[in-house]
N, C-alpha and C positions, 0 to 999 in steps of 0.2 A: 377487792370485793366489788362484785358489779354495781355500779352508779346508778343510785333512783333516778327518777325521770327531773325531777325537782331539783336534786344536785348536779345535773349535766351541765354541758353548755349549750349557748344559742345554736351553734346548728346539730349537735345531736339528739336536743329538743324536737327541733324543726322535723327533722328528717324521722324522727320514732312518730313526732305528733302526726307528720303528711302518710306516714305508712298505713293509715288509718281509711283515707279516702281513699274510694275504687278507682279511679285513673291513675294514682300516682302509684299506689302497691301494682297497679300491672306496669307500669314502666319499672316499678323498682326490679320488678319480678323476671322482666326481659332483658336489664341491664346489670343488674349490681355481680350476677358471676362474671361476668367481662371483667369487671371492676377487682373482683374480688381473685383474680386468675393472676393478673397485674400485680397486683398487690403483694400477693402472696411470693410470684417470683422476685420481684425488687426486694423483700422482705428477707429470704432464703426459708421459704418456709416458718416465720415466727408468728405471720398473723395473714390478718385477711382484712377487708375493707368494711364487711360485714362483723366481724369480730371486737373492731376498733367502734364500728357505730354503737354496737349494743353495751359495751364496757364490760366484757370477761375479759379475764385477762388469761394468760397462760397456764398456772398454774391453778388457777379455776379450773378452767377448760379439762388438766389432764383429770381433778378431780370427780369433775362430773363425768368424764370420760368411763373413772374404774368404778365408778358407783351405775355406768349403766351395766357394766360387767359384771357387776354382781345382782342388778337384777334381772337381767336377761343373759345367759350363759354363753348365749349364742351370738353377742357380742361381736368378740371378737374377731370371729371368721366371717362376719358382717364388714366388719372393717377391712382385710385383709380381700375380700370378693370385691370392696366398691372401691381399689388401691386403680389409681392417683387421687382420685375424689375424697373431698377432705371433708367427712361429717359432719354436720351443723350440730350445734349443740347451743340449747334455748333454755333458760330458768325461766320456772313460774312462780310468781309468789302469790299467795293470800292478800288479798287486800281487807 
């Protein structure tokens, strides 16, 4: 299950709390696919560096994955058009 902000740790805290200010979201923003390219190859494809910050974990990921395929049908071939690029996938919740 994705980790509240409150149950994380000190630097995942940090780093969700710093993404909040405009200087640091634009460094995050010009560096973390670098990061996340890295990543994902040492990884063999299991995660990403951006993935490990937010706390989805895998088999979140493929869930929200078929749940956008079923509410956009057009999905898939979305996916298959932006192939190597690995779609971000974001939860919102209510507060």
């Amino acid at each position: 299950m994705t980790e509240r902000y409150a149950d994380t740790g000190r630097f995942r805290r940090f780093v969700r709390w710093s993404a909040a200010k405009r200087p640091v979201s634009l460094f995050y923003a010009r560096t973390l696919h670098h990061i996340d390219r890295l990543v994902y190859r040492r990884t063999r494809g299991r995660t990403t560096f951006a993935a490990w910050l937010s706390g989805i974990t895998s088999p979140e990921r493929e869930r929200f994955m078929e749940l956008a395929n079923e509410v956009y049908p057009g999905f898939t071939t979305y996916v298959e058009r932006a192939a190597p690029r690995r779609i971000a996938v974001f939860r919102l919740r209510r507060r």
